[in-house]
DODRENTI-77880 format. One record per residue (C-alpha): residue number from 0; z negated, x, y negated. Coordinates in pm, 1 decimal, always signed. Each point is the difference from the previous one (the first is absolute). Layout:
<nodes>
<NUM <Z X Y>>
...
</nodes>
This chain:
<nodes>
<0 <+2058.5 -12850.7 -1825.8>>
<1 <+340.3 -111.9 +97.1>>
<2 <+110.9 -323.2 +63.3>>
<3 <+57.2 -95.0 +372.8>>
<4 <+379.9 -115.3 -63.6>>
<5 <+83.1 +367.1 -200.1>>
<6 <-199.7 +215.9 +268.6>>
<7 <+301.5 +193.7 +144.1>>
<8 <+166.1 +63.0 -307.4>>
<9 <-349.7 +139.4 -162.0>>
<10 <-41.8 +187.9 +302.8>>
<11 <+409.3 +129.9 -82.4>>
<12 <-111.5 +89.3 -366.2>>
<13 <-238.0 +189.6 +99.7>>
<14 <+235.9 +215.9 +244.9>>
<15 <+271.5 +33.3 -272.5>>
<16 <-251.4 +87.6 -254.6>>
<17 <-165.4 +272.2 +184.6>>
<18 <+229.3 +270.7 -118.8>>
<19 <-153.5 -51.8 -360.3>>
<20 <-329.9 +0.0 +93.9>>
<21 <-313.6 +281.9 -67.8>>
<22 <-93.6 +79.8 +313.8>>
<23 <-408.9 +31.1 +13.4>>
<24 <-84.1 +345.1 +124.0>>
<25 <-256.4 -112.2 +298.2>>
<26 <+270.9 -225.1 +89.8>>
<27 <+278.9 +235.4 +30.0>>
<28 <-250.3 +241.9 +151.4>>
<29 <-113.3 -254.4 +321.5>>
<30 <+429.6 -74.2 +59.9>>
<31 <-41.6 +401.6 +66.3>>
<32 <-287.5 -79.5 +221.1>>
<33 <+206.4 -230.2 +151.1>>
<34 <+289.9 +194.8 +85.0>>
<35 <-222.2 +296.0 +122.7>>
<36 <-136.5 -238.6 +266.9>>
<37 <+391.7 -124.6 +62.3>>
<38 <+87.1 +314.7 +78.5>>
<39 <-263.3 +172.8 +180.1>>
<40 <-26.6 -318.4 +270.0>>
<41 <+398.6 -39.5 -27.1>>
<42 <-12.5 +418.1 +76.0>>
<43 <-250.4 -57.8 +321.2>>
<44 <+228.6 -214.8 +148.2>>
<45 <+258.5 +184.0 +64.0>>
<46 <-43.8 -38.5 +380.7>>
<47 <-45.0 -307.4 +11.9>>
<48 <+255.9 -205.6 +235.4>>
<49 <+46.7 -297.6 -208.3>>
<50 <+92.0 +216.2 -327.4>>
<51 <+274.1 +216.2 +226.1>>
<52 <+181.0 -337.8 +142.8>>
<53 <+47.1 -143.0 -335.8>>
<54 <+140.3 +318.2 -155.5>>
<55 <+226.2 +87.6 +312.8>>
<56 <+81.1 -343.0 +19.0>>
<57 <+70.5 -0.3 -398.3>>
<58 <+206.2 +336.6 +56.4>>
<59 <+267.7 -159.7 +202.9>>
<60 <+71.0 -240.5 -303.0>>
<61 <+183.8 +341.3 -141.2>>
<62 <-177.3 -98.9 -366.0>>
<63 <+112.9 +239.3 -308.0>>
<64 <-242.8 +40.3 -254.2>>
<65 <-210.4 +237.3 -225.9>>
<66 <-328.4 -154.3 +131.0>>
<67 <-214.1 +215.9 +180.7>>
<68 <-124.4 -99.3 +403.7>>
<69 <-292.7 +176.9 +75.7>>
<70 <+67.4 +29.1 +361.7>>
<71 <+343.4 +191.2 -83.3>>
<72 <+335.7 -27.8 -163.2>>
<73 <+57.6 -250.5 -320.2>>
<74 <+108.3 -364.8 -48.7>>
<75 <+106.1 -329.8 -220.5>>
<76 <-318.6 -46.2 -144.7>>
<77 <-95.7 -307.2 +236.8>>
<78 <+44.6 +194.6 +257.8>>
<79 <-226.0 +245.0 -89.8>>
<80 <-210.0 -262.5 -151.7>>
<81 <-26.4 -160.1 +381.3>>
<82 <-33.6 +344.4 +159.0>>
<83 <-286.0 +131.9 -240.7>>
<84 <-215.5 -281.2 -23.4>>
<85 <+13.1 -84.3 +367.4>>
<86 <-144.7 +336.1 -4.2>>
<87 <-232.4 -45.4 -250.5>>
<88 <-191.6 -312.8 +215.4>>
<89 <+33.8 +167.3 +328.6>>
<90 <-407.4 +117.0 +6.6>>
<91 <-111.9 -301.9 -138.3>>
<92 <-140.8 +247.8 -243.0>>
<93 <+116.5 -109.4 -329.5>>
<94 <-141.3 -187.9 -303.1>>
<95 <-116.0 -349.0 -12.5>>
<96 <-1.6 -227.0 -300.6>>
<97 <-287.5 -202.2 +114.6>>
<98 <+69.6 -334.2 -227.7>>
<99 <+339.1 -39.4 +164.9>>
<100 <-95.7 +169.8 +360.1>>
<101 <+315.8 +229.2 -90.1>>
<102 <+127.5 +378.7 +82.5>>
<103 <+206.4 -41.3 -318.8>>
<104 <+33.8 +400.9 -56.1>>
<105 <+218.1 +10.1 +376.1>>
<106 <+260.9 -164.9 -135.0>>
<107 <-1.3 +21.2 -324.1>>
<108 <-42.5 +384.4 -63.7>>
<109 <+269.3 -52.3 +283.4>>
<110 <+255.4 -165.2 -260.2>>
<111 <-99.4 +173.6 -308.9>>
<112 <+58.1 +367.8 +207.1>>
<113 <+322.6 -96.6 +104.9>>
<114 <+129.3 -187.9 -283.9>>
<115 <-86.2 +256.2 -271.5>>
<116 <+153.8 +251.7 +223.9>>
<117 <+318.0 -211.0 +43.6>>
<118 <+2.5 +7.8 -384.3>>
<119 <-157.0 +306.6 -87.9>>
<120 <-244.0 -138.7 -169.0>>
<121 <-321.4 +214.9 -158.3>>
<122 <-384.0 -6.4 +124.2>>
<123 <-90.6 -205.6 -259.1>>
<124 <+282.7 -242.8 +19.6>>
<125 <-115.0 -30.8 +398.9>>
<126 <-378.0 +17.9 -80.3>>
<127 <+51.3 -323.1 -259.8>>
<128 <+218.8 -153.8 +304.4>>
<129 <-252.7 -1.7 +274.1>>
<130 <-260.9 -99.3 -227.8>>
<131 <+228.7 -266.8 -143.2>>
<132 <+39.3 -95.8 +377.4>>
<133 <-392.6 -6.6 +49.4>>
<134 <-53.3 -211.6 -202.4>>
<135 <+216.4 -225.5 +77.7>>
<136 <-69.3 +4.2 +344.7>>
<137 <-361.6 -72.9 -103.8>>
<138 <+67.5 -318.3 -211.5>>
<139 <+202.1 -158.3 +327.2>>
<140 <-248.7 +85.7 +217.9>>
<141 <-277.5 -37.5 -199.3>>
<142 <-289.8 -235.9 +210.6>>
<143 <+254.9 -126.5 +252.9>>
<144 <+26.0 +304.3 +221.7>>
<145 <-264.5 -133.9 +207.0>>
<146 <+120.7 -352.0 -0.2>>
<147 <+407.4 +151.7 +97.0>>
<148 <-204.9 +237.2 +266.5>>
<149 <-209.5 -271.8 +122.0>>
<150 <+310.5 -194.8 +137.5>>
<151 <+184.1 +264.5 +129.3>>
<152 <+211.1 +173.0 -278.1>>
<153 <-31.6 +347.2 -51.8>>
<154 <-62.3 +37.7 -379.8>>
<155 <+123.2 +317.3 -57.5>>
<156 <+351.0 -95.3 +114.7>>
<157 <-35.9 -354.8 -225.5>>
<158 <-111.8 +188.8 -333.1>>
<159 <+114.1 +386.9 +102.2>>
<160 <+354.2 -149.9 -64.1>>
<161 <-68.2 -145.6 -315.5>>
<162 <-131.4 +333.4 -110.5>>
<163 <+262.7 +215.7 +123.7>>
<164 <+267.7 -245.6 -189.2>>
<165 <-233.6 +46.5 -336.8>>
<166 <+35.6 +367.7 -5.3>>
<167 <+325.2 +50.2 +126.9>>
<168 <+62.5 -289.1 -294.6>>
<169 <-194.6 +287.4 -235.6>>
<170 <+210.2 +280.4 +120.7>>
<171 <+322.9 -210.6 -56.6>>
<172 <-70.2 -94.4 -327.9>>
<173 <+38.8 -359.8 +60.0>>
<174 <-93.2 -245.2 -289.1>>
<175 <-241.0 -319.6 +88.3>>
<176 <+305.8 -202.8 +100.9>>
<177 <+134.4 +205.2 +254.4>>
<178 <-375.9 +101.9 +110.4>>
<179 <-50.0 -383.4 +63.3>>
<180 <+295.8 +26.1 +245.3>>
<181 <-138.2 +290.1 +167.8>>
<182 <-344.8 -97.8 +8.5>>
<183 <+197.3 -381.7 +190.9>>
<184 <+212.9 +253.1 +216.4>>
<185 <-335.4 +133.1 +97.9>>
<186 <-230.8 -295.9 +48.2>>
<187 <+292.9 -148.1 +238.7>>
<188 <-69.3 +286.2 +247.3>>
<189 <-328.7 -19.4 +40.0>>
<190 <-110.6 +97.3 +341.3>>
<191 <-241.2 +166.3 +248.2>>
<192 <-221.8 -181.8 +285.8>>
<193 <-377.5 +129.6 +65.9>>
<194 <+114.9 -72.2 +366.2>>
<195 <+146.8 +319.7 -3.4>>
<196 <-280.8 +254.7 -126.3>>
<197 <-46.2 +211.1 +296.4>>
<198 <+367.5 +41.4 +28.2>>
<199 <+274.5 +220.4 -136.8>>
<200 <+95.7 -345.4 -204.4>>
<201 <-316.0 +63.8 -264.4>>
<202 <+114.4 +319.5 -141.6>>
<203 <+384.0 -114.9 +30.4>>
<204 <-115.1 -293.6 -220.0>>
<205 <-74.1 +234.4 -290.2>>
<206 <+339.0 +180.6 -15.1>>
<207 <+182.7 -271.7 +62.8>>
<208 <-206.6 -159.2 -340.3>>
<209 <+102.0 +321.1 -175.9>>
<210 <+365.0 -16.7 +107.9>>
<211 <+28.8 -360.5 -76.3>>
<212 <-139.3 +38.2 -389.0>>
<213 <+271.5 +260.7 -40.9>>
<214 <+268.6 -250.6 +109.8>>
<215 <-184.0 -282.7 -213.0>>
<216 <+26.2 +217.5 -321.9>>
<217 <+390.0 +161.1 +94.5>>
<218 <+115.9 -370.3 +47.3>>
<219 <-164.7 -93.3 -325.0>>
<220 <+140.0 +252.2 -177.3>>
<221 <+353.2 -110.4 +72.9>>
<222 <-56.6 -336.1 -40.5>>
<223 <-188.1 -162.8 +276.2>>
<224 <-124.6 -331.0 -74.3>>
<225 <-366.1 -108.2 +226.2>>
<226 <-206.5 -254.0 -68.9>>
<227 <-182.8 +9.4 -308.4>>
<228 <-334.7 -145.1 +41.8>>
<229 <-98.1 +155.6 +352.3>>
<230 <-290.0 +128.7 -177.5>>
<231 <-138.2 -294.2 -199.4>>
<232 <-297.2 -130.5 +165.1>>
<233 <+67.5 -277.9 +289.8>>
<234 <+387.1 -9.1 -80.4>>
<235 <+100.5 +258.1 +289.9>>
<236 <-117.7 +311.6 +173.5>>
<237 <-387.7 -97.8 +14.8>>
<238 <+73.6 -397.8 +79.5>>
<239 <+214.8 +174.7 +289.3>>
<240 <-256.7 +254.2 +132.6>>
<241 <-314.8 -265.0 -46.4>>
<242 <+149.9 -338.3 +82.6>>
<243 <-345.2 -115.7 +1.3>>
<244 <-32.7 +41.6 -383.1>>
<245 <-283.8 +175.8 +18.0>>
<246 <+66.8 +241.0 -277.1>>
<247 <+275.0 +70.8 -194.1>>
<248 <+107.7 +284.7 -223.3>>
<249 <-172.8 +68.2 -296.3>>
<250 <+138.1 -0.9 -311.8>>
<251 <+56.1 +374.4 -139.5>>
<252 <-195.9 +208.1 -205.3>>
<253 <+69.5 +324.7 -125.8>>
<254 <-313.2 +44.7 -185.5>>
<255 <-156.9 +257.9 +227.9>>
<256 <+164.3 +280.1 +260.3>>
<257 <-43.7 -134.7 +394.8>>
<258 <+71.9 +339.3 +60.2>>
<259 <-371.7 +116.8 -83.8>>
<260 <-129.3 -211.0 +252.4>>
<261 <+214.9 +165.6 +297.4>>
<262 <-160.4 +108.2 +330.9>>
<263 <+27.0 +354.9 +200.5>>
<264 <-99.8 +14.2 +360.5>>
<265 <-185.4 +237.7 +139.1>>
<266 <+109.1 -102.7 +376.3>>
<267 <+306.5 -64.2 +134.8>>
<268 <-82.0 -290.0 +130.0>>
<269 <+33.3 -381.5 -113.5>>
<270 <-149.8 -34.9 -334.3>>
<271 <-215.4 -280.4 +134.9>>
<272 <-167.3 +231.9 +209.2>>
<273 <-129.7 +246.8 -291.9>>
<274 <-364.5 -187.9 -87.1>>
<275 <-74.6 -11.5 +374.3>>
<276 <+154.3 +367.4 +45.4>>
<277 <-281.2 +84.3 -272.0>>
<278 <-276.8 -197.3 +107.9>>
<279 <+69.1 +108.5 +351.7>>
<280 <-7.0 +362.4 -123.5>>
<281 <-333.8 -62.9 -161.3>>
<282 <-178.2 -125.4 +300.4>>
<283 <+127.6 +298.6 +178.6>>
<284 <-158.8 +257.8 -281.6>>
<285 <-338.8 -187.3 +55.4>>
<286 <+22.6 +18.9 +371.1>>
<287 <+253.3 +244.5 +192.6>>
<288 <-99.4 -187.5 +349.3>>
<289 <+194.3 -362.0 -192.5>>
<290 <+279.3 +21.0 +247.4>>
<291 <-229.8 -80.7 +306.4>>
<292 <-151.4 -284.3 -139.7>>
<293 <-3.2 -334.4 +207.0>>
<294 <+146.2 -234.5 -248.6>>
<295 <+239.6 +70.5 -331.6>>
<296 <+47.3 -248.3 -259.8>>
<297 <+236.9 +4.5 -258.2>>
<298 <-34.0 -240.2 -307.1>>
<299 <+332.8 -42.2 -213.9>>
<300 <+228.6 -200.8 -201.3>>
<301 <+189.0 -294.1 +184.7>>
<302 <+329.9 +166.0 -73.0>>
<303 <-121.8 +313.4 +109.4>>
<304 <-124.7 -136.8 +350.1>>
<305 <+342.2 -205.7 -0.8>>
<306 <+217.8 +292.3 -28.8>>
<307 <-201.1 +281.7 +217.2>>
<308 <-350.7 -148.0 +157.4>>
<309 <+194.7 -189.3 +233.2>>
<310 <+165.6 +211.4 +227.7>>
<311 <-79.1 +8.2 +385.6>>
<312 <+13.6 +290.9 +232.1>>
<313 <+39.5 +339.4 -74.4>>
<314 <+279.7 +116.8 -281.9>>
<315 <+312.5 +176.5 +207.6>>
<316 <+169.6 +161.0 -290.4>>
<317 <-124.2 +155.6 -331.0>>
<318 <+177.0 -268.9 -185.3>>
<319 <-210.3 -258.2 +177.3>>
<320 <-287.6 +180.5 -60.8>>
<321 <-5.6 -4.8 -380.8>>
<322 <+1.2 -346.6 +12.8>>
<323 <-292.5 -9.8 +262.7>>
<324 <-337.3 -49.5 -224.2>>
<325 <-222.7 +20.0 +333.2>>
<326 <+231.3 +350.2 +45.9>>
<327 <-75.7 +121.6 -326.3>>
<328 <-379.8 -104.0 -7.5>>
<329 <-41.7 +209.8 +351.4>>
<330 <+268.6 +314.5 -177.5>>
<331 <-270.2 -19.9 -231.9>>
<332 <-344.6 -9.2 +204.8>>
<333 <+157.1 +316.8 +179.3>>
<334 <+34.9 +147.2 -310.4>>
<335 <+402.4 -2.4 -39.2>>
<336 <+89.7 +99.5 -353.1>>
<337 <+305.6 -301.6 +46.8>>
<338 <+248.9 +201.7 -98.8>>
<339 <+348.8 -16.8 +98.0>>
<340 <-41.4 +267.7 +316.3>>
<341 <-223.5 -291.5 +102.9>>
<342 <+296.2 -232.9 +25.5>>
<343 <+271.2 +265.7 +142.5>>
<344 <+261.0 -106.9 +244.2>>
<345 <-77.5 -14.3 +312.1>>
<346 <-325.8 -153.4 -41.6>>
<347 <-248.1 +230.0 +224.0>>
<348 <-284.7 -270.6 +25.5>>
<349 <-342.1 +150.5 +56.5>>
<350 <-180.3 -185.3 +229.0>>
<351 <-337.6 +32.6 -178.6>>
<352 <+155.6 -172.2 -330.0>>
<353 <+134.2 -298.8 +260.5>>
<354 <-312.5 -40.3 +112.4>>
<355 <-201.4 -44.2 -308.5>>
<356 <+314.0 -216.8 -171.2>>
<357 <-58.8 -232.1 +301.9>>
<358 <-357.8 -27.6 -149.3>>
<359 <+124.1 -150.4 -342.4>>
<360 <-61.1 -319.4 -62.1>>
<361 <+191.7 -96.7 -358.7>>
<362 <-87.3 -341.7 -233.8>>
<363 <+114.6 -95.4 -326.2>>
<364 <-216.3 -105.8 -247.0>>
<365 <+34.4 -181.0 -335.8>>
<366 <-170.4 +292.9 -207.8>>
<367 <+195.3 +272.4 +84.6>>
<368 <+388.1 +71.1 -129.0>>
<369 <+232.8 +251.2 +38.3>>
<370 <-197.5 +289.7 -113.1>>
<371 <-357.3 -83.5 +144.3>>
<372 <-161.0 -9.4 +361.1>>
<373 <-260.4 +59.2 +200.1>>
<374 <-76.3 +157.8 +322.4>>
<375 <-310.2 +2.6 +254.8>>
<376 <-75.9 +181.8 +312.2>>
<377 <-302.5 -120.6 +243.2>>
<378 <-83.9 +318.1 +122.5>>
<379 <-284.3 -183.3 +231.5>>
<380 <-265.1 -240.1 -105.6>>
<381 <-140.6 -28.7 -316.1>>
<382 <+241.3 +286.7 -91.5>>
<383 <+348.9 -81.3 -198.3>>
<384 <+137.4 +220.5 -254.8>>
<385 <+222.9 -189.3 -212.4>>
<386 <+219.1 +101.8 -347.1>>
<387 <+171.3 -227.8 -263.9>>
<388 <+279.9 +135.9 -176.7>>
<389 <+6.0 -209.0 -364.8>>
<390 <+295.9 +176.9 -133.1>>
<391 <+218.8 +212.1 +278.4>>
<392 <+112.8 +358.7 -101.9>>
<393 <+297.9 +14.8 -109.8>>
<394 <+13.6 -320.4 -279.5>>
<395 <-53.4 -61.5 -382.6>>
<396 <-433.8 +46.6 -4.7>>
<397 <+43.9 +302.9 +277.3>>
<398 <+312.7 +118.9 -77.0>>
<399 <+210.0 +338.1 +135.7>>
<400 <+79.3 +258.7 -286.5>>
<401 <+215.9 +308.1 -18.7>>
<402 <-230.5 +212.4 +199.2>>
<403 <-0.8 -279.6 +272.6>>
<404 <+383.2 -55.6 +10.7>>
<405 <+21.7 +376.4 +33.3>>
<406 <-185.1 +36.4 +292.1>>
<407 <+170.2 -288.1 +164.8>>
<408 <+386.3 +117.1 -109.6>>
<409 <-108.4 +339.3 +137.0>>
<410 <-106.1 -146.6 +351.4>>
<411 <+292.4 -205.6 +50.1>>
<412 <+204.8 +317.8 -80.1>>
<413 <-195.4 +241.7 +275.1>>
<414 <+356.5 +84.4 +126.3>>
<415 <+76.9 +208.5 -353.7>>
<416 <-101.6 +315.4 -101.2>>
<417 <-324.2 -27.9 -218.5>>
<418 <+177.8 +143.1 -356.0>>
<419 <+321.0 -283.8 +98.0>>
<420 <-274.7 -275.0 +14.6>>
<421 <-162.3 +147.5 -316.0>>
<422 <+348.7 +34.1 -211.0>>
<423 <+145.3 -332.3 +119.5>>
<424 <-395.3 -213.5 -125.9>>
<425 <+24.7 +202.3 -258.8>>
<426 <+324.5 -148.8 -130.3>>
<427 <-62.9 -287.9 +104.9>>
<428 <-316.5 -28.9 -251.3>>
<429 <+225.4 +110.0 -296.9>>
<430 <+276.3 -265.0 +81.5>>
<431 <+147.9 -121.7 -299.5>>
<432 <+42.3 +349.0 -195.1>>
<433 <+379.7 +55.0 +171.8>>
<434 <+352.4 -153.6 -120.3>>
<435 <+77.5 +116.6 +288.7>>
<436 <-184.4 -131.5 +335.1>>
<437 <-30.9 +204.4 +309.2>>
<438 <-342.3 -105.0 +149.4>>
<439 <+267.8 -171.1 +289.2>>
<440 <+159.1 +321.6 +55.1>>
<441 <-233.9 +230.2 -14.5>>
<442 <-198.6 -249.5 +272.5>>
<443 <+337.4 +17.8 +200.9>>
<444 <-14.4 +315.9 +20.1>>
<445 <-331.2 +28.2 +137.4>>
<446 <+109.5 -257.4 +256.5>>
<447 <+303.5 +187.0 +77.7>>
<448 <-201.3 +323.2 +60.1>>
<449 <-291.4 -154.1 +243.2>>
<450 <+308.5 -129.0 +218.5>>
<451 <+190.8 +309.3 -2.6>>
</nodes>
């Protein structure tokens, strides 16, 4: 273990040593799952009005660069960095690390992408970037992300930054002593209010994270001088976020990969939502007639019912809904797959789904977390139905595989011809065997083709 008062510059060691290091092949094999699922939600998105203001609002900032945008044209790679991984959070569809409540992929994959293109960088180079960026990502975010969420922060733009800035840091080659500048450059950003999930503002939060860990690594590579200790425990960015003291950040250790322990969702929906999604599924397999029943409750974490139980009234927008547990629990009982079509713009609400929502009632309790739930429906007397979920789909104990990720990259891509979709996963899966990266071009392409 490290020392509190050398934290950030063990955590900058470890990003200036990565380009040395053996690269474990499950590892290296789960940053491939990793961009599969960045991809295919970034891919399903492509309608989606938040993603298209950013980019045409990015396009009028005339940025030249080699850096691929998936909606069209090429940029500086912060641009594309903003534009992409705006994109990539858009569904409300992409990875969770659990321990730090964080989509680290969105904007990290976001920075690596456009980075190693800005360089030309290989695969393998990018592949030891993002997980380089995981990681790091992990150890700042590591058992506060519920604490930072808790009072209002959104932790993926607080730790998303600090991983973008360690891979960019990767791709740049910078040694620890620049990396602790970029890693300070980072930290000093931090940003993102829960206030505005529900709102175009979520996704935004995630490019913007990407974008500004490009800038913290380009600045530290010519020089920049941040704050050092940001990242030592109770001497900045967690004493800032939790003013309360309540936790601080741990003190790093690279002993293990964070990267194993990585969530997929199998709903684009709130990550919260997932155990009730599944235990609400579950009552509906033992009885069809669920969504009639008189009363609904809904057992979950306190964060959980913070975040999503807590909403009144009927959702008006898709965005709103994924962040609506008593929407998602009714989705479910009417036996919604929750997939993005679920959540499409405009928001056509059924009236049968309102009904039963309106029929949720939602409590936290101390013995369920952020994977585990439970849901009951009093069909009449002497006649609930109930589920617990222990471990929701999705996470380390029930985890998605390559088989899963397929069938989910190939939904999100409906738009595309059936042999595109199978070509493009199939890349995807052998990422890492190429000096010469195209995954962003050929997926371009594809975009380019379903607009035309």
């Amino acid at each position: 273990m490290t020392s509190p008062a050398t934290n950030t510059r063990a955590i900058a060691e470890f990003v200036a040593s990565m380009g040395s290091r053996e690269l474990p092949p499950e590892v290296l094999d789960t940053a491939r799952l990793c961009l599969a699922d960045w991809l295919g939600v970034a891919l399903g998105a492509i309608q989606e009005p938040a993603a298209h203001v950013v980019h045409d609002t990015a396009k009028t900032w005339q940025s030249a660069g080699r850096s691929t945008v998936l909606l069209g044209g090429s940029a500086a790679a912060p641009i594309a960095a903003l534009c992409n991984g705006t994109l990539a959070h858009c569904l409300d569809f992409d990875d969770t690390y659990v321990k730090g409540i964080t989509h680290i992929s969105a904007p990290v994959w976001a920075a690596t992408l456009a980075v190693g293109e800005a360089l030309g960088a290989s695969e393998q180079a990018m592949l030891a970037a993002y997980i380089t960026g995981f990681e790091t990502a992990a150890r700042a975010g590591y058992d506060l992300g519920e604490l930072v969420t808790a009072r209002g922060w959104h932790s993926t733009g607080v730790f998303g930054r600090i991983g973008a800035a360690a891979a960019a840091s990767v791709l740049l080659r910078l040694d620890a002593a620049a990396a602790v500048h970029a890693l300070g450059a980072a930290a000093t950003q931090a940003s993102g209010l829960t206030a505005s999930f529900g709102t175009m503002a979520k996704p935004f939060h995630a490019g913007k994270a990407a974008m500004d860990g490009v800038i913290a690594a380009q600045l530290a590579a010519k020089g920049f001088r941040a704050a050092e200790g940001l990242l030592d425990p109770g001497a900045g960015l967690d004493s800032a976020l939790i003013q309360d003291r309540a936790g601080t950040i741990r003190p790093a250790d690279f002993s293990g990969w964070e990267i194993l322990n990585n969530s997929f969702k199998p709903y684009a929906a709130c990550h919260l939502t997932h155990p009730a999604i599944d235990a609400a599924k579950a009552v509906r397999a033992a009885h069809p007639n669920a969504p009639s029943a008189r009363e609904i409750k809904v057992e979950v974490g306190a964060l959980a019912k913070q975040v999503t139980g807590e909403k009144s009234g009927a959702p008006t927008t898709g965005l709103e809904g994924k962040f609506d547990l008593k929407y998602c629990i009714a989705l479910a009982l009417h036996g919604h797959t929750l997939s993005a079509t679920d959540f499409r713009e405009p928001l056509r609400l059924d009236p049968a789904v309102a009904a039963t929502a309106g029929k949720v009632q939602v409590s936290a309790h101390s013995r369920y977390g952020f994977a585990s739930a439970r849901v009951q429906a009093d069909l009449g007397p002497g006649d609930p139905v109930e589920a617990e979920v222990s471990v929701a789909k999705g996470h380390p104990g029930n985890p998605i595989g390559w088989s899963d990720m397929r069938d989910k990259f190939t939904g999100l891509l409906d738009y595309a011809q059936e042999d595109e979709r199978t070509r493009l996963f199939a890349r995807l899966k052998s990422f890492g065997g190429s000096d010469k990266p195209d995954v962003l071009h050929r997926a371009a392409d594809l975009v380019r083709s379903a607009s035309a």
